[in-house]
N, C-alpha and C positions, 0 to 999 in steps of 0.2 A: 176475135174470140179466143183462140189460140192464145196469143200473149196474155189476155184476160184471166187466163185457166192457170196459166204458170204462176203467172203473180197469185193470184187464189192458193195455191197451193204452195208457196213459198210463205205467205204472210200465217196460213197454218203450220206451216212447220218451224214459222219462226215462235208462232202463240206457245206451242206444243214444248218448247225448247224451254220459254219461261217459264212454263209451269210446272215442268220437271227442275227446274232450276231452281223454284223457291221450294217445290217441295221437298228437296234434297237439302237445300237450307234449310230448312224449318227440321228435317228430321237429323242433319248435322248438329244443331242449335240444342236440338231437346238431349239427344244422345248427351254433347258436351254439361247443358245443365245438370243430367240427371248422377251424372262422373261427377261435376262439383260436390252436389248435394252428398254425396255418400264420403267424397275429401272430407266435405265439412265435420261430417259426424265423427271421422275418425282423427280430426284436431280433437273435439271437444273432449274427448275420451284423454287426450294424452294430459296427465297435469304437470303443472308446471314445476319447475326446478327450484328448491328453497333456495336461497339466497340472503347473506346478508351485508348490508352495502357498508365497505370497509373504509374506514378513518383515514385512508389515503390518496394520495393526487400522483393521476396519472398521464404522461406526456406520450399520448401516439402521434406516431410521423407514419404517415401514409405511404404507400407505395406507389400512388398518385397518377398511374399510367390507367390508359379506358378499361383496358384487360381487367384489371385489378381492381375495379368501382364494387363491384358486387362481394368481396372480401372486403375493403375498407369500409362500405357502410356496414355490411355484417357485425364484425368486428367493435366499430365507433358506436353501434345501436346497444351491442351487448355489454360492453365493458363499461357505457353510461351507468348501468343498474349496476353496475358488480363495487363500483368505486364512491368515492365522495367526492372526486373533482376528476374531468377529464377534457384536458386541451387536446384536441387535433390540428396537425400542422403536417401542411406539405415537407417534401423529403428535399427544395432545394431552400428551405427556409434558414436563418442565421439559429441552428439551435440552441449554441450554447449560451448566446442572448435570450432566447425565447424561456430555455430553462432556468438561464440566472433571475425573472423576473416572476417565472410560473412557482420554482420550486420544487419539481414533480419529486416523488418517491419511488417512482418508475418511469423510462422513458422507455415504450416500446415502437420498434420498428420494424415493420410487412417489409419484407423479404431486404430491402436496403442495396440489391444489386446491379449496380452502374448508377444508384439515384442518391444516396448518401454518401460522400466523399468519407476516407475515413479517417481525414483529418479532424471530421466534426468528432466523429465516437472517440477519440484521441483526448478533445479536448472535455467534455463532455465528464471521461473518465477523472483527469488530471483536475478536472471542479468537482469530484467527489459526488458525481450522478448514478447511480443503479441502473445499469442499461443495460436490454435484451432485445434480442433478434430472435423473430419467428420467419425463417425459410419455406416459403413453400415450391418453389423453386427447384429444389433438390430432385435426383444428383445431376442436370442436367447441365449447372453453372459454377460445378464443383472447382473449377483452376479457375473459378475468383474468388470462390466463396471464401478459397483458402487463406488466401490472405488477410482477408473482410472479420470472417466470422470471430476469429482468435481476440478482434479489440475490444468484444461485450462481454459483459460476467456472465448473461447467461444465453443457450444457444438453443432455440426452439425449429427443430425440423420437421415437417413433413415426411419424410424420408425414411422409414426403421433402417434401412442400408447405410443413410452418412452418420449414423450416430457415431458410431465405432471411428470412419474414420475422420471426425472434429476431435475427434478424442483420441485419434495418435498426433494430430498438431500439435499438445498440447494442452486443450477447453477442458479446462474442469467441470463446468456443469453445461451439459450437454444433452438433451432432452426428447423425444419421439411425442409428437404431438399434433394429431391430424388433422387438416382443416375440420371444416363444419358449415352450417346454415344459421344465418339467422330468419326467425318467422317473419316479423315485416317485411324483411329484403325478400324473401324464396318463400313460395307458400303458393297455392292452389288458386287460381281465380278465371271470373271471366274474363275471353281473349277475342277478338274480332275474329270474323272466317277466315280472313286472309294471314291469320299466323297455323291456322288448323292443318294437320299434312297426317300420311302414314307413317312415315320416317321422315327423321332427324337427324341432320349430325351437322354439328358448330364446330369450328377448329381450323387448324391454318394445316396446308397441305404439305405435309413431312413426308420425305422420301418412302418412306416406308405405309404411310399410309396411301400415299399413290397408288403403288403397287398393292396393296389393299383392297382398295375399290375400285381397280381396274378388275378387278375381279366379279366385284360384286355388284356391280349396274347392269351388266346385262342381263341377269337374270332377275331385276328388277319393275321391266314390263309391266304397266298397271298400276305399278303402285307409286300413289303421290308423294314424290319426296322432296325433302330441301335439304338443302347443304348451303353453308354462309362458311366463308374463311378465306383467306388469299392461299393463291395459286392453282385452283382448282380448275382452271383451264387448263393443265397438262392433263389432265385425265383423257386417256384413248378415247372413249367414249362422249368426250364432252359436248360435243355438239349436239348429240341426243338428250342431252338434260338442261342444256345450258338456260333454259328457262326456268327452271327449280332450283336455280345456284345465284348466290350473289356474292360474287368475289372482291366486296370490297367486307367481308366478314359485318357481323352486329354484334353490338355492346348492349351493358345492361341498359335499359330494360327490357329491351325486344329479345335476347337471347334468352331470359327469362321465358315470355311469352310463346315463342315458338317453344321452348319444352313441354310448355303446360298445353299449348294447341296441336302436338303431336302424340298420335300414340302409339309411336316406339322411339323412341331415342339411342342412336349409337352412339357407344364412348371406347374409343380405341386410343389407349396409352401413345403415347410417343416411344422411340427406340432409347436404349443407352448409348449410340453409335450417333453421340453425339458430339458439334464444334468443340465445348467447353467442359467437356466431360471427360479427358484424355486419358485418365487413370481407368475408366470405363465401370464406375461404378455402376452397378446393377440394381436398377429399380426395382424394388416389390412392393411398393407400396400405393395405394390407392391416388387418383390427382383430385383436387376439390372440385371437379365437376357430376363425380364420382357420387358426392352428398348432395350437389345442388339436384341434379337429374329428378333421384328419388323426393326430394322434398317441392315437386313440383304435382306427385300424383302420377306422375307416367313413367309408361314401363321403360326401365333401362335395360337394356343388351348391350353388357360391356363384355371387354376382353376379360382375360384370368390375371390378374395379380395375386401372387401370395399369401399376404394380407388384408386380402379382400374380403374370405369368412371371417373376420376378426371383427369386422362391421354389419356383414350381412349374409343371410343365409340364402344362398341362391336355388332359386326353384321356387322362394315363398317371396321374397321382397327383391328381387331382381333376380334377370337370367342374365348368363354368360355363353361366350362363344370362343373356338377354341382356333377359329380359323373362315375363310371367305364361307365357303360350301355350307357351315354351320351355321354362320352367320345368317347365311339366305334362308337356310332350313327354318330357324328360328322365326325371321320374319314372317316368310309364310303362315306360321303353324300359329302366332299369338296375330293375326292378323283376324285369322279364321277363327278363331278361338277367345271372341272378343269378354267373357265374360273372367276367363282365366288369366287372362290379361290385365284385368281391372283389378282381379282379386291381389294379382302381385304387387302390382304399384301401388296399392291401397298398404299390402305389406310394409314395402318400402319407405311410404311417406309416414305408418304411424313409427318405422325404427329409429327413420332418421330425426323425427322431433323430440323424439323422447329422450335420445340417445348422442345424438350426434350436432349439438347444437354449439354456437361457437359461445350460448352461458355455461355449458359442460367444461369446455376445452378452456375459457379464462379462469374459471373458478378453478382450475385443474393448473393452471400456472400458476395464478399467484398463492396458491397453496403453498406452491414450490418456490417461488421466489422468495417470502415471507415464512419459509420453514414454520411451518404450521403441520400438525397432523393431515396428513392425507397426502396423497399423491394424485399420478397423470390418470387419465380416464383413457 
């Protein structure tokens, strides 16, 4: 009778389990639809960007590594509408064949660092091709870049810090020009449970971010986090999370999705103390995960870069942190504070489609490459 009464009361508190289980689904599921519904309405409101598709053919070389997928479709999706011809081709591809038979009137190439020899941009030049490079890279790979950059007519960075210095190498046109999103690639949608969390953060484990969130897990207790990037097993604390972490890092489209199934997202810059950076150039400028974040609908808490109010006002379309203790403060506060939470990332995602789209930033190059009325955005 005894064993009888255990199993009875084990088999109820296993019923009891599921049915807090689904009903915690079900009210995860509605909360997440009801954050779509309200994404949605604030795309429809954004209108679209005039555009008119110009007389020329365009040769992108990809930057072709997994990192870089959600920039090359961006990128490849937008600059289709912007042009009247566009080839894409891999960076180990024979270009100066590819262009003797394409013709382009521009050949741009995503970032071109250690994946384009620059024996191709050498020759490329020498057959009388219009070639430019967009860095987004900067200044992080600045003691190659130097070599690299000076062999295109024009030099698109990321970076407001390296403009100045491509332009004591030498580069005449030389340009500040920051990523963006594209809608089809980044944008609001439904995501299975198992991408949904409190906090976010994707990224490969940099010394300085170590120390970082060696700081900030423990006072973390409670709340469901993930973190995806290699190295994240040094963390002090890792054996207490190591179920929330997957260190083989994710590519698009799942890093996508975990933004959009989290509602808070941490974006912590990398340091300038870095391998290829010896000159020590000083970043202030935002990094393109910066735009993807917001244009997913969920709140970002990133660090302070410079040129960060120069895209977004913080407090209304993303918050900032200025340090570990802030950082946690923060999370706490929009955790508990779920409606003012939604109200920001709603901010963020109607700035960044309106504002920050990579139709903004090509029509804002080849403005410039084509000396036409207008400049960079």
């Amino acid at each position: 009778m005894a064993s009888h009464g255990i199993q009875s009361r084990a088999l109820a508190a296993k019923l009891q389990g599921a049915r807090k289980g689904r009903a915690d689904g079900y009210r995860l599921g509605r909360s997440h639809g009801y954050h779509l519904g309200r994404c949605q309405a604030v795309l429809d409101r954004v209108q679209p960007l005039p555009s008119v598709k110009r007389a020329i053919k365009v040769m992108y070389v990809e930057e072709g590594t997994p990192g870089f997928r959600t920039l090359d479709l961006g990128i490849t999706n937008s600059i289709s509408v912007l042009v009247q011809e566009v080839k894409v081709v891999p960076p180990t591809s024979d270009l100066t064949a590819i262009a003797g038979e394409f013709r382009p009137d521009l050949i741009l190439v995503l970032n071109g660092i250690l994946r384009v020899p620059n024996e191709q941009i050498i020759n490329l030049r020498l057959h009388g091709f219009r070639t430019a490079v967009w860095i987004m890279d900067d200044p992080y790979f600045t003691d190659i870049t130097a070599s690299m950059a000076p062999l295109y007519d024009y030099i698109f960075t990321h970076e407001f810090n390296a403009v100045p210095f491509y332009q004591a190498l030498g580069c005449g046109n030389v340009h500040y020009l920051p990523s963006g999103v594209d809608r089809a690639v980044v944008a609001p949608r439904f995501v299975e449970r198992h991408y949904r969390s409190d906090v976010c953060f994707i990224g490969s484990a940099f010394p300085n971010r170590i120390s970082f969130f060696d700081k900030v897990i423990p006072a973390l207790k409670g709340v469901r986090l993930f973190m995806a990037g290699y190295g994240w097993n040094q963390l002090k604390h890792y054996d207490a999370i190591k179920q929330h972490v997957n260190l083989q890092g994710v590519l698009y489209d799942d890093n996508i999705k975990y933004y959009i199934g989290a509602k808070i997202v941490i974006n912590l810059h990398r340091s300038d103390e870095e391998r290829y950076n010896s000159r020590r150039i000083h970043a202030m400028s935002v990094n393109p995960r910066t735009f993807e974040i917001c244009a997913c609908g969920t709140l970002q808490l990133t660090d302070i870069r410079e040129d960060l109010t120069s895209h977004y006002t913080p407090g209304q379309e993303l918050a900032t942190f200025a340090g570990p203790e802030e950082l946690v403060d923060r999370i706490h506060y929009y955790l508990r504070h779920e409606e003012e939470r939604r109200r920001t990332a709603l901010g963020g995602l109607h700035k960044t489609m309106s504002q920050h789209t990579y139709s903004h930033r090509l029509q804002a190059m080849l403005l410039t490459i084509f000396n036409e009325t207008g400049g960079l955005v």
